[in-house]
C-alpha positions in Angstrom: 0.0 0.0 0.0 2.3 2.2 0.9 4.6 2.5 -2.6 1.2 3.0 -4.6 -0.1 5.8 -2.4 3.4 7.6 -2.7 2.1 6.8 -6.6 -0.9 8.1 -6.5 -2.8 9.9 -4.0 -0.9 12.9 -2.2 2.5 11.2 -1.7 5.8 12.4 -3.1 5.2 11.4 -7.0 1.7 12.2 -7.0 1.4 15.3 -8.8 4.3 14.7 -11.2 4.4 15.1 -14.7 4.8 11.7 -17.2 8.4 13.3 -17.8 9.1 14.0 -14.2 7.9 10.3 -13.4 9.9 9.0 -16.1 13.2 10.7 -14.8 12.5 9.2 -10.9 12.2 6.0 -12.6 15.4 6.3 -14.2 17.4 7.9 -11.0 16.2 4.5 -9.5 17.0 2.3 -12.5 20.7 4.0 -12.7 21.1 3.5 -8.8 20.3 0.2 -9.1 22.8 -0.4 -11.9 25.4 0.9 -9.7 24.9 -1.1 -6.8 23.2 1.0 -4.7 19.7 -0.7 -4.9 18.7 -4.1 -4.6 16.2 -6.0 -6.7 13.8 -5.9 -3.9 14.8 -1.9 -3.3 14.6 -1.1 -7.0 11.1 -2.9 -7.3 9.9 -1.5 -4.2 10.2 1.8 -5.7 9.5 2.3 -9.2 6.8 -0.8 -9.9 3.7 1.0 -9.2 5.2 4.2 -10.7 4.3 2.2 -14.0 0.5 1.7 -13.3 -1.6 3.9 -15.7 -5.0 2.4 -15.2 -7.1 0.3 -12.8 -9.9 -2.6 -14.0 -12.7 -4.2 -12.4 -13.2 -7.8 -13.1 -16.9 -9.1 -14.4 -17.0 -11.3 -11.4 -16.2 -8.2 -8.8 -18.9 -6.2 -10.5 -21.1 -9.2 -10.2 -20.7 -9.7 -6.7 -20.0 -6.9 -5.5 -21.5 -3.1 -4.9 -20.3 0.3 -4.5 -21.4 0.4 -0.5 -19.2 -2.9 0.0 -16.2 -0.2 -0.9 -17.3 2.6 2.3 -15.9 5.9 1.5 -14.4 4.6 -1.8 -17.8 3.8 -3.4 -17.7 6.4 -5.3 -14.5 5.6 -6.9 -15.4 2.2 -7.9 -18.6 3.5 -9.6 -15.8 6.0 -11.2 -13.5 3.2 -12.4 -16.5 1.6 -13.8 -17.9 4.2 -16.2 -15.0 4.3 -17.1 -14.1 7.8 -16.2 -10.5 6.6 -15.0 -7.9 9.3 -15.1 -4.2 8.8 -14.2 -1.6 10.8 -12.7 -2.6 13.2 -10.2 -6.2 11.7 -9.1 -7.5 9.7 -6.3 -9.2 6.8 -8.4 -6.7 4.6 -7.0 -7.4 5.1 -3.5 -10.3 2.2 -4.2 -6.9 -0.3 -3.3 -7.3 1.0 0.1 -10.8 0.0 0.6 -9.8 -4.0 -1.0 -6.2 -3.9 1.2 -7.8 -2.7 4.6 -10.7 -4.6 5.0 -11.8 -2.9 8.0 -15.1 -2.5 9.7 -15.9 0.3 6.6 -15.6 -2.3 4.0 -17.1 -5.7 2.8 -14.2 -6.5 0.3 -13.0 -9.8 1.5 -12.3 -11.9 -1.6 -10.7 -9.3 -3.7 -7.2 -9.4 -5.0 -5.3 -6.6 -6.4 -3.8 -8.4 -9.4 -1.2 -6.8 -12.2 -2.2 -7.3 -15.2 0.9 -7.2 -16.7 3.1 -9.6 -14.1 5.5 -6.9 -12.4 8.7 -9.2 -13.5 7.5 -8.9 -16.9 7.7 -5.4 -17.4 10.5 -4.5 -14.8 12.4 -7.5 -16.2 12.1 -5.6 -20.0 12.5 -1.8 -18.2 15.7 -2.9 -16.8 17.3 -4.6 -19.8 16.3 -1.3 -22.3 17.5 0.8 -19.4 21.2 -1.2 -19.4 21.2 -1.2 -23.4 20.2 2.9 -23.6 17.1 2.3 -24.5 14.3 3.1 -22.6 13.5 6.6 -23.6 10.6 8.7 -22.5 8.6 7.4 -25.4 9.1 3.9 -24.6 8.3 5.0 -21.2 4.8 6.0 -21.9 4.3 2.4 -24.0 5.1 0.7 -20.9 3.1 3.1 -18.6 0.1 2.4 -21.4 0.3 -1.1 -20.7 0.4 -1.4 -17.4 -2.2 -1.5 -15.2 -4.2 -3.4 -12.2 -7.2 -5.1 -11.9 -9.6 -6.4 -9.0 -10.0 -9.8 -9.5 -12.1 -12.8 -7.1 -9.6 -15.2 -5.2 -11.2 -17.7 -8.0 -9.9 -15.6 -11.2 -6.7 -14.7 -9.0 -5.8 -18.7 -8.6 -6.3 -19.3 -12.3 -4.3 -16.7 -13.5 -1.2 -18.1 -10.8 -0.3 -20.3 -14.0 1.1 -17.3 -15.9 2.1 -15.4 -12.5 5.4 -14.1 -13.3 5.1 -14.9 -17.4 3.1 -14.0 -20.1 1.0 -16.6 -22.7 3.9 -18.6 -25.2 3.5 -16.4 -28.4 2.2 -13.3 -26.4 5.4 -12.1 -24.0 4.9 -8.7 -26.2 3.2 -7.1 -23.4 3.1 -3.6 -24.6 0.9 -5.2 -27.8 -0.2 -8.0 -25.8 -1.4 -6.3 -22.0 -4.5 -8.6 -21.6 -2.9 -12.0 -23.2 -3.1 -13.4 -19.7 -7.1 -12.6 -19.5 -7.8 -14.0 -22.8 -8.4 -17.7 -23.5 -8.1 -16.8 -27.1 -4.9 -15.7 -26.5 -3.5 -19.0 -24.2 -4.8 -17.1 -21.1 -7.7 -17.5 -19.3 -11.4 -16.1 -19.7 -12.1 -12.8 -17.5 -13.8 -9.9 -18.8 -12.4 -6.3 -17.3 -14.4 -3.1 -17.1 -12.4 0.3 -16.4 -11.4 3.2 -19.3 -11.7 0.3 -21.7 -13.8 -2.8 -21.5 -12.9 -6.4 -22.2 -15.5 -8.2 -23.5 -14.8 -12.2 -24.8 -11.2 -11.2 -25.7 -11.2 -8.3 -27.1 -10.9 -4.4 -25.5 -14.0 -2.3 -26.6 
């Protein structure tokens, strides 16, 4: 919780610009590569600094309702119109509601999932950076693909086959984002709603 909030709502990165994001990311891609950050340091810092957008399962929307969320209700009626902003807002404050679980909130049975494995795109970040070539441009590629979703303990267990990969054929991720949701695609079948909607393998 605490690296996305610094992320998103009010912490130190919060209000940054995509180029000001971009060169934090870098500072910590460049300390890393001289030794003073760990793997665990460097991904503690940067991975949610990648996380554009956030999508609601079918099966969440299904079972659950915007009350189940307290004070956050709002947002996750936000996230499902589709009226998801990035950079600067408080739409991702709903991970609070799902990660707290406290007398406000009837979330039990929600996973925050990334849609995008996090060793799959840091893994690709951090060889571009070492080869010069993770520019701002590719930056925002990655930033466009990346992106969480709340997903039921069920949908979470069946995805745990691709948990740190992506499909065979589909490891593109930046063309590829929802390979592991689409059964078309090798994945498996769950249909996202959020600033785009997945619908039986396809975004509409």
């Amino acid at each position: 919780m605490e690296n996305r909030r610094k992320f998103y709502t009010g912490g130190l990165w919060a209000s940054d610009t995509m180029k000001q994001r971009y060169e934090k990311i870098c500072w910590a891609l460049d300390a890393y590569n001289n030794g003073f950050l760990d793997e665990d340091e460097l991904k503690f810092i940067i991975k949610n600094g990648f996380v554009s957008k956030i999508y609601i399962s079918d099966e969440v929307m299904k079972n659950y309702k915007s009350s189940d969320f307290g004070a956050q209700g709002a947002l996750y009626k936000e996230i499902l119109s589709g009226n998801n902003a990035v950079l600067g807002t408080n739409v991702f404050d709903i991970c609070k509601a799902v990660e707290s679980r406290g007398k406000a909130y009837n979330t039990k049975g929600i996973i925050i999932e990334h849609v995008v494995p996090a060793k799959v795109y840091l893994g690709d970040v951090k060889g571009k950076y070492a080869h010069k070539m993770f520019t701002f441009e590719y930056f925002k590629k990655v930033f466009d693909a990346v992106s969480i979703c709340l997903v039921s303990k069920k949908q979470d267990a069946s995805l745990n086959r691709f948990k740190s990969t992506m499909p065979l054929g589909y490891e593109d991720f930046i063309r590829y984002p929802f390979a592991r949701y689409d059964n078309k695609l090798g994945g498996v079948k769950i249909d996202v709603h959020g600033p785009w909607t997945m619908k039986n393998g396809r975004l509409i």
